[in-house]
N, CA, C and O atoms as a DFTB+ gen file, in Angstrom:
524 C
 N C O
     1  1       0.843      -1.180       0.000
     2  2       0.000       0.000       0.000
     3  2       0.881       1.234       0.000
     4  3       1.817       1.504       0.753
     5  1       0.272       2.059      -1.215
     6  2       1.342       3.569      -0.641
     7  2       0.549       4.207       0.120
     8  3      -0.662       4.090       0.308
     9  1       1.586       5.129       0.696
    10  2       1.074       6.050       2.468
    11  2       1.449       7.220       1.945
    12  3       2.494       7.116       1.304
    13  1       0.980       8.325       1.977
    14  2       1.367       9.865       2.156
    15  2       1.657      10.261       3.902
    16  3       0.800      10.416       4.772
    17  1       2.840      10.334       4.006
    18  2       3.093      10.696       5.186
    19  2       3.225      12.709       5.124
    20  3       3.429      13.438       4.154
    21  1       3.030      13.009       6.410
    22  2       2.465      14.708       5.945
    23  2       3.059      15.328       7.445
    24  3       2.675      15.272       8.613
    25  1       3.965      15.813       6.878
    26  2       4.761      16.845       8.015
    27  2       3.905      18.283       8.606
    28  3       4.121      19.425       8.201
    29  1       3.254      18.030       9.287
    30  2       2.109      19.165       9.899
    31  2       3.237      20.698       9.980
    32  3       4.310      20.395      10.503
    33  1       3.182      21.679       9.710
    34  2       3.219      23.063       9.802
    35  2       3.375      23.575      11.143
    36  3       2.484      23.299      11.946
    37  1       4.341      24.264      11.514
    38  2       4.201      25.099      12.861
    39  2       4.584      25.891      12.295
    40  3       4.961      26.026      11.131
    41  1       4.450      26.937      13.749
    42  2       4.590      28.624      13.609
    43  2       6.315      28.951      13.105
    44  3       6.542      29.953      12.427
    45  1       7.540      27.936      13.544
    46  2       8.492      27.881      12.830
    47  2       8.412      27.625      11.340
    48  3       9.008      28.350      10.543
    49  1       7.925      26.944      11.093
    50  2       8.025      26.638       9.419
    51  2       7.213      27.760       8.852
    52  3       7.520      28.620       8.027
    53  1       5.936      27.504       9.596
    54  2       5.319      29.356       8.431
    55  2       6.152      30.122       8.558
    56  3       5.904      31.104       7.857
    57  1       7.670      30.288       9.464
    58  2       7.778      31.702       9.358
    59  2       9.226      31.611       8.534
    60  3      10.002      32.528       8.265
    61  1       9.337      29.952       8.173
    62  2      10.781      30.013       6.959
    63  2      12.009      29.822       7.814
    64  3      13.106      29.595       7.305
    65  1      11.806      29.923       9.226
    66  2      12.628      29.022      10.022
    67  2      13.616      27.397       9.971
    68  3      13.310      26.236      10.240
    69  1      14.756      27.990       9.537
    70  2      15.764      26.828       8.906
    71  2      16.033      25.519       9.861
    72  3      16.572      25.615      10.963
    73  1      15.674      24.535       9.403
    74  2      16.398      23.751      10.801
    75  2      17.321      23.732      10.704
    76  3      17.920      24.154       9.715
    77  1      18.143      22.923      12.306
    78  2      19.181      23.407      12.632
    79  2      20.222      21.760      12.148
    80  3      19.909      20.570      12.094
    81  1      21.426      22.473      11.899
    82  2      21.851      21.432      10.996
    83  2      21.946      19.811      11.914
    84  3      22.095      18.903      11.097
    85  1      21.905      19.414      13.035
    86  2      21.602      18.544      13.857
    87  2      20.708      17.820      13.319
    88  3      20.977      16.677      12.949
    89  1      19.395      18.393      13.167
    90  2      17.897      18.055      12.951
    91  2      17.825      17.513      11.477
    92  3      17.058      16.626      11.103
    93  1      19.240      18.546      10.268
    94  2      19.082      17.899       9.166
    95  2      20.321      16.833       8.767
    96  3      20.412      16.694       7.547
    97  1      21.099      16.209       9.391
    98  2      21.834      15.569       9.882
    99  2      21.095      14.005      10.267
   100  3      21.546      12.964       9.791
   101  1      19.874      14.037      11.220
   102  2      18.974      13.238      11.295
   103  2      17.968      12.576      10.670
   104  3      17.672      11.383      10.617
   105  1      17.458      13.638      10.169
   106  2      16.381      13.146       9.040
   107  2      17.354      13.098       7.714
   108  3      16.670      12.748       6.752
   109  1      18.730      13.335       7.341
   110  2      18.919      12.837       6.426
   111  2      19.646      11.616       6.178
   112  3      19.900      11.119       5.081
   113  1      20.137      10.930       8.033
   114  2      20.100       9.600       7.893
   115  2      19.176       8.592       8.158
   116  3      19.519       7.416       8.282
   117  1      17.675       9.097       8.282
   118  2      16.447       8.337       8.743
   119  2      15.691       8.226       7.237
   120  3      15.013       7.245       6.931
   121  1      15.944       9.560       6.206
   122  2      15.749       9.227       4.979
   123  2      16.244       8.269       4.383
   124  3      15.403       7.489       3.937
   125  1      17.791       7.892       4.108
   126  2      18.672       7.108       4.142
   127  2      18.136       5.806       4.674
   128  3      17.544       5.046       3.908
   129  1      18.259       5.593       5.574
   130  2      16.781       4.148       6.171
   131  2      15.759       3.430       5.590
   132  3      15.542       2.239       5.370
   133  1      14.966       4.880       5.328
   134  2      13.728       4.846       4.620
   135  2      14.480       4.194       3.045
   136  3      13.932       3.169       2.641
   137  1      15.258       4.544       2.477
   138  2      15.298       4.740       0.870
   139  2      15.778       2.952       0.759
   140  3      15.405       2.139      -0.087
   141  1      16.948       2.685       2.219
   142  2      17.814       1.203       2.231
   143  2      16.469       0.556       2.403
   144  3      16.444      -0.414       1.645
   145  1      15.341       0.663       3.064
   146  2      14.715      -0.711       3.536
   147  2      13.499      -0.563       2.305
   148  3      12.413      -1.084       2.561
   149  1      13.658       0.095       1.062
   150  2      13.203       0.403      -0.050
   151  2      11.533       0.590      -0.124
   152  3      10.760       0.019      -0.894
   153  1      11.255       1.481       0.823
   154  2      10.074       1.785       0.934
   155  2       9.810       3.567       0.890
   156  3       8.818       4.080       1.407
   157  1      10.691       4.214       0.308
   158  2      10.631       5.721       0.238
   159  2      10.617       5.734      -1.272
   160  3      11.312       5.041      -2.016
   161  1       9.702       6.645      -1.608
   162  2       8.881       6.723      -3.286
   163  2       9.310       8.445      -3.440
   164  3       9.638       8.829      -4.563
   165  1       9.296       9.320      -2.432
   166  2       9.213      10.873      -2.617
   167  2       9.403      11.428      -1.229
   168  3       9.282      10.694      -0.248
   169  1       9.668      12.584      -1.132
   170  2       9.807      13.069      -0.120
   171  2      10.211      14.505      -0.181
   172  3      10.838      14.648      -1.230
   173  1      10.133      15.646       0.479
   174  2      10.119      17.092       0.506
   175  2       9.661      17.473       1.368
   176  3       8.771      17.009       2.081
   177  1      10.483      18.803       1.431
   178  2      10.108      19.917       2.326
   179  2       9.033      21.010       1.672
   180  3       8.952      21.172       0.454
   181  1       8.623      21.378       2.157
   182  2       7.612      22.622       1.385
   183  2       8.089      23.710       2.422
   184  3       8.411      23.560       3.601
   185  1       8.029      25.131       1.454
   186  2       8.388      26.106       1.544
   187  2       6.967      26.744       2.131
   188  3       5.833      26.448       1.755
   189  1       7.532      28.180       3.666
   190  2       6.136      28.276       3.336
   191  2       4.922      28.790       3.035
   192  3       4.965      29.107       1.847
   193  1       3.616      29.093       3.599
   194  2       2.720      29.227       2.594
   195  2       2.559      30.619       2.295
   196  3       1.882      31.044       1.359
   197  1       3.288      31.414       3.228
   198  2       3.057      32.817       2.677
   199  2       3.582      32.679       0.783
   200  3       3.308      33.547      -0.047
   201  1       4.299      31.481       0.499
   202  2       5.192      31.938      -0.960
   203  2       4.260      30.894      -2.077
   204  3       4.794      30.401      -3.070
   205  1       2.679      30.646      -1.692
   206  2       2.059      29.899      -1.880
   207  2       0.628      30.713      -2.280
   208  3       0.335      31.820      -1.828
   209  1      -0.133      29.991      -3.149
   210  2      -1.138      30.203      -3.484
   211  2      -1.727      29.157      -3.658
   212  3      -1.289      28.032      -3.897
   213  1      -3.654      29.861      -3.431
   214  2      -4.884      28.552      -3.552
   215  2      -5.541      28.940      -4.982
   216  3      -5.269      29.833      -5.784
   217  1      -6.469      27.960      -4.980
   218  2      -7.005      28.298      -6.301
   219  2      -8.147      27.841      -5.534
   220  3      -8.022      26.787      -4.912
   221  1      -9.400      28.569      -5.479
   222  2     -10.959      28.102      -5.182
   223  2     -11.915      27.801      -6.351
   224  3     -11.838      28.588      -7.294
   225  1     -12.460      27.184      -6.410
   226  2     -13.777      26.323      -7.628
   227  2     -14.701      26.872      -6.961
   228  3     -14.782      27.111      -5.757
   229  1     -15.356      27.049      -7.756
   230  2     -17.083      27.374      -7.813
   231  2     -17.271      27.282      -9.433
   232  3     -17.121      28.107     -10.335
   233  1     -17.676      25.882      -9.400
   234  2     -18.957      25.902     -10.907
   235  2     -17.182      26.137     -11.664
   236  3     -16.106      25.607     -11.385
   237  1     -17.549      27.089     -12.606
   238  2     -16.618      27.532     -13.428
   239  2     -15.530      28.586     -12.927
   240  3     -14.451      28.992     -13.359
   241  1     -16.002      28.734     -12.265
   242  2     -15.075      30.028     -11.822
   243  2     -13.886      29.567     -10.702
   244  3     -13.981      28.656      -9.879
   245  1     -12.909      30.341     -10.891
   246  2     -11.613      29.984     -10.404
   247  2     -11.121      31.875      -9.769
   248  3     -11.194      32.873     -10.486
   249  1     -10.797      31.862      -8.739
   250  2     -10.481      32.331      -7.483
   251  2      -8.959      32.349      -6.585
   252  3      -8.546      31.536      -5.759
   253  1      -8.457      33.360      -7.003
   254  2      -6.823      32.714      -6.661
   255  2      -6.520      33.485      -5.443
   256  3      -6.525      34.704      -5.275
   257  1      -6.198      32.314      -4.450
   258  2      -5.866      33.514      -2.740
   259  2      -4.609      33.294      -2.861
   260  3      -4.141      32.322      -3.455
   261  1      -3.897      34.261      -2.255
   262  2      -2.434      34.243      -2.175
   263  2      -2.190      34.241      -0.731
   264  3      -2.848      34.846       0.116
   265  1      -0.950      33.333      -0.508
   266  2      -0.509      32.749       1.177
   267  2       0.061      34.001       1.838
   268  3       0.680      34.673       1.013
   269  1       0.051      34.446       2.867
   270  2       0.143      33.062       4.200
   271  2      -1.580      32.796       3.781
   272  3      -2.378      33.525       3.192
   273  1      -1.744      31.207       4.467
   274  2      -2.691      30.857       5.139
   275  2      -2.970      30.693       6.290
   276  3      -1.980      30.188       6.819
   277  1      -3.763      30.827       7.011
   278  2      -4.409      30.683       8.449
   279  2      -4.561      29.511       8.711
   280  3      -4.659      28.717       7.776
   281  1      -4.626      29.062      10.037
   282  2      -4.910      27.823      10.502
   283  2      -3.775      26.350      10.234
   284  3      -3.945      25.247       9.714
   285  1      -2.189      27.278      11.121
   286  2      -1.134      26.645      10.710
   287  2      -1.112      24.748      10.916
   288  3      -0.817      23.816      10.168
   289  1      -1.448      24.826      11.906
   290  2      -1.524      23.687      12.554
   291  2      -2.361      22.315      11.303
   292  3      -2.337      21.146      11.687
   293  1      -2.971      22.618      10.017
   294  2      -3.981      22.176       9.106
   295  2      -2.965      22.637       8.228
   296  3      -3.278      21.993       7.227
   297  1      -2.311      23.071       8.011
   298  2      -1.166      23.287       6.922
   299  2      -0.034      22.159       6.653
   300  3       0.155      21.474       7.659
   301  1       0.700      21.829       5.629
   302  2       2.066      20.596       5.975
   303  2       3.116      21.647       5.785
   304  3       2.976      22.836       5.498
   305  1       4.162      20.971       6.002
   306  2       5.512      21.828       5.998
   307  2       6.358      21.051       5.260
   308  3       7.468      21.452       4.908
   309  1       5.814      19.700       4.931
   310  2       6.994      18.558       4.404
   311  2       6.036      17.529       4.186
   312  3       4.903      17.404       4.650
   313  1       6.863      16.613       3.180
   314  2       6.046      15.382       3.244
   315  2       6.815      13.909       2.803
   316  3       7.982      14.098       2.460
   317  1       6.295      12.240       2.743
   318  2       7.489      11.794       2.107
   319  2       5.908      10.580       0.999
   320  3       4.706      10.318       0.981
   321  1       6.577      10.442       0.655
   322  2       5.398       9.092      -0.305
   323  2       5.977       7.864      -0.048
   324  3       7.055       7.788      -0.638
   325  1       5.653       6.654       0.725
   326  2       6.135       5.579       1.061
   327  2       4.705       4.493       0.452
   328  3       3.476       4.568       0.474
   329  1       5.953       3.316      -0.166
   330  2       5.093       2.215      -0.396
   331  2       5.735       1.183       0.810
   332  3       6.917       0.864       0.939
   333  1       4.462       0.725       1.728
   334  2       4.782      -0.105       2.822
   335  2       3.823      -1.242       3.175
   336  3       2.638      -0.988       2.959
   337  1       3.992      -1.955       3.473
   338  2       2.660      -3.183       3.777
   339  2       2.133      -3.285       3.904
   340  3       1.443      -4.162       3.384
   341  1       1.648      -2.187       5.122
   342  2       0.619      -1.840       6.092
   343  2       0.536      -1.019       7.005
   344  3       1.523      -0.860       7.724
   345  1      -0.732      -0.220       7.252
   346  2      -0.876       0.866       8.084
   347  2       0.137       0.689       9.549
   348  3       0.217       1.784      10.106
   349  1       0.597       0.042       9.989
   350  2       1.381      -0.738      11.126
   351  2       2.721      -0.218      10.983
   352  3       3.403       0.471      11.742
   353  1       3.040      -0.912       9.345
   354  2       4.709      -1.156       9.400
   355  2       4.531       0.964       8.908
   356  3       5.502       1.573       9.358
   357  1       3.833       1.601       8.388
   358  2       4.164       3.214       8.246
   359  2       4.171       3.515       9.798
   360  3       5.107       4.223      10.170
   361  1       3.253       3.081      10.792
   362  2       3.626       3.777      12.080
   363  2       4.769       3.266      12.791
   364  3       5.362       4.150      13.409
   365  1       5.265       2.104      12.896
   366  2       6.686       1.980      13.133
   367  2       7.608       2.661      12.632
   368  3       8.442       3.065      13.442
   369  1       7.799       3.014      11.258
   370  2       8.444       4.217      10.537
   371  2       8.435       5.428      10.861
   372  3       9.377       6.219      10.800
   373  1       7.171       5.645      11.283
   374  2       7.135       7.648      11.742
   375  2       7.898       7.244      13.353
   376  3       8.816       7.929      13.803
   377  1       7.357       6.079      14.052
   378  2       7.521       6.381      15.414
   379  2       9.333       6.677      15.135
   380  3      10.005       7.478      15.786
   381  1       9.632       6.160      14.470
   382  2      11.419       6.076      14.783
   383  2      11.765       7.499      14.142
   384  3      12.829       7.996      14.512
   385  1      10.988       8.213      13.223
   386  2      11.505       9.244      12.533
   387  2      11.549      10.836      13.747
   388  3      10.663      11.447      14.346
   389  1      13.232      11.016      13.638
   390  2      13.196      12.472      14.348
   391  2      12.174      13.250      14.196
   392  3      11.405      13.159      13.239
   393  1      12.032      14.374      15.441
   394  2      10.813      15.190      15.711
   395  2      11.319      16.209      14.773
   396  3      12.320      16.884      15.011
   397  1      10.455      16.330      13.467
   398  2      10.701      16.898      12.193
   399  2      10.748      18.647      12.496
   400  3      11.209      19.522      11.762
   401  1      10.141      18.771      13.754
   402  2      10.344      20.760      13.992
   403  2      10.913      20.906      15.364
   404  3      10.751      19.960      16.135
   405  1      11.605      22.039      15.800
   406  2      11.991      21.958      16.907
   407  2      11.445      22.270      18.171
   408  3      12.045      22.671      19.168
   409  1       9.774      21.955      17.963
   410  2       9.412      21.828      19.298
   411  2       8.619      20.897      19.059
   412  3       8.943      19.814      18.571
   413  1       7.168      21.337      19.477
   414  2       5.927      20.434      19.171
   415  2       5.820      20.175      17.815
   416  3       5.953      21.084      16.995
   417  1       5.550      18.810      17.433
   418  2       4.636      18.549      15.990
   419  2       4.103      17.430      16.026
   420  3       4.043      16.599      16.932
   421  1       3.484      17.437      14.404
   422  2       2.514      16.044      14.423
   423  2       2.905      15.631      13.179
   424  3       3.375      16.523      12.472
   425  1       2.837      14.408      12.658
   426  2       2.878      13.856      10.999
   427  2       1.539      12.795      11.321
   428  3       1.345      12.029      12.266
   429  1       0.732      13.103      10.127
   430  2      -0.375      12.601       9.616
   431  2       0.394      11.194       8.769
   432  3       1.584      11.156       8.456
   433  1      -0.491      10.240       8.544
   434  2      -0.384       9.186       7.680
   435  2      -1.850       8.962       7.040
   436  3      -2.985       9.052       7.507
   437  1      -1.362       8.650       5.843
   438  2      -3.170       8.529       4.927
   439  2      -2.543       7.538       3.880
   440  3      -1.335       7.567       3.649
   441  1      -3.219       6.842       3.381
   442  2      -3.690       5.801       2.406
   443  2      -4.031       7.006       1.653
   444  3      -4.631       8.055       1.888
   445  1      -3.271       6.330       0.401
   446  2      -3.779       6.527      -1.093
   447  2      -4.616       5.727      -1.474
   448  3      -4.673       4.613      -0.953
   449  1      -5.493       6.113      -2.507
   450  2      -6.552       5.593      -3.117
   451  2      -5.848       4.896      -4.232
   452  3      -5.025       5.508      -4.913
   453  1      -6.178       3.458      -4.480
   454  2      -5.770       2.694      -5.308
   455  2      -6.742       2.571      -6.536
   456  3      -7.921       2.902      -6.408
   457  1      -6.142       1.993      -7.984
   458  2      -7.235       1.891      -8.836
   459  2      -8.344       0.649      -8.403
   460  3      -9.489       0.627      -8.855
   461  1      -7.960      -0.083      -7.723
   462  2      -8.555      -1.266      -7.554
   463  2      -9.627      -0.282      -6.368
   464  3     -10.797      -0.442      -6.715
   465  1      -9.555       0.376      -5.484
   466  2     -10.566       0.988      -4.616
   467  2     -11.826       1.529      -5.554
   468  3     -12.973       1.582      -5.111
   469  1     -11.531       1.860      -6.683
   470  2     -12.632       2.345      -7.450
   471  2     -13.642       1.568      -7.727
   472  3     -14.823       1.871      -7.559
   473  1     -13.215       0.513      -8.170
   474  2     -13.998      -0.998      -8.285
   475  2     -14.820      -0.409      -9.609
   476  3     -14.349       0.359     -10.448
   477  1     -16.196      -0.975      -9.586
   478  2     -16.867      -0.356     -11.072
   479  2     -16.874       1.054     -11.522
   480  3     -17.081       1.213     -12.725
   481  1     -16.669       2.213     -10.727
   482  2     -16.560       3.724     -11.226
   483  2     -15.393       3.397     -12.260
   484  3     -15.546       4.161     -13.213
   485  1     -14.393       2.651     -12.441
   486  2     -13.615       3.298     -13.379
   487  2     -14.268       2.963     -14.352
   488  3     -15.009       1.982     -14.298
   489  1     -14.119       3.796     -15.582
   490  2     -13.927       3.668     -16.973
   491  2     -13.048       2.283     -17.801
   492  3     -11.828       2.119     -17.800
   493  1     -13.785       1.659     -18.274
   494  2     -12.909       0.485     -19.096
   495  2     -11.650       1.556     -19.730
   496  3     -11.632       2.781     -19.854
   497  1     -10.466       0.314     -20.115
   498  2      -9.699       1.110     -20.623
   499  2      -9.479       1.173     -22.293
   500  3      -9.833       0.248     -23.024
   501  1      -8.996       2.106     -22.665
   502  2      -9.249       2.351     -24.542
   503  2      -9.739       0.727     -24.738
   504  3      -9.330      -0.194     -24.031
   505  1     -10.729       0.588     -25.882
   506  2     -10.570      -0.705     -26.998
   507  2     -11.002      -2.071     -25.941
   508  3     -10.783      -3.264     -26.149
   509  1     -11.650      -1.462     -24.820
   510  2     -11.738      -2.753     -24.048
   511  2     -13.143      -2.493     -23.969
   512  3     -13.429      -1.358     -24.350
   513  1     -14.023      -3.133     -23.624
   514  2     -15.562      -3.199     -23.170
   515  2     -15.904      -3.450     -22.004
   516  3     -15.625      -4.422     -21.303
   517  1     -16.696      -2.302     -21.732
   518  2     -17.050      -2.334     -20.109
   519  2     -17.245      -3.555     -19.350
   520  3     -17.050      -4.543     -20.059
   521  1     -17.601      -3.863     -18.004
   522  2     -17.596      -5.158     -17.800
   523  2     -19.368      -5.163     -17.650
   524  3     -19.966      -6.217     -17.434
């Protein structure tokens, strides 16, 4: 299963606050880990959202807010894309991964949606006939 793992946002990272080379020292031998036990697909830092923009939908219309955004804590600051076995073996992974900001934080884990989750919504593919 792939996992989106999601580096939650603090008031350090909105404000472009560098970590300190210790911290990137750590996570860049826990990346290293991640990449040897061949379950790391992607991974990044995000810059932040003040240097960011949204785009809002309505119907047709498109709406462009420009960052900062509010409500840091609901924001990411980083993220990595892991294919792993199971919801289990990703939380053994975060538990071991350094505390990604230098005080409080959180990392989210979510399941990606697979094609097989779609089940009959998908579309047959070109030249094939529906089932």
């Amino acid at each position: 299963m792939r996992v989106m793992v999601l580096v939650k946002a603090t008031a350090d990272s909105e404000a472009g606050t560098m970590p300190s080379t210790e911290l990137m020292e750590a996570m860049g031998r826990y990346n290293e880990e991640l990449a040897a036990a061949g379950i790391l697909l992607a991974g990044e830092g995000l810059k932040p959202s003040s240097q960011g923009k949204r785009v809002a939908f309505d119907g047709a219309s498109r709406t462009v807010i420009d960052g900062p955004f509010a409500a840091t804590g609901e924001l990411v600051a980083g993220f990595w894309l892991w294919q792993v076995k199971s919801m289990e073996e990703a939380l053994d992974w975060v538990r071991r991964c350094p505390n990604p900001m230098p005080g409080p934080s959180e990392v989210e884990i979510r399941p990606l949606y697979e094609m097989a989750d779609f089940g009959e919504a998908m579309t047959p593919e070109p030249g094939k006939p529906a089932s």
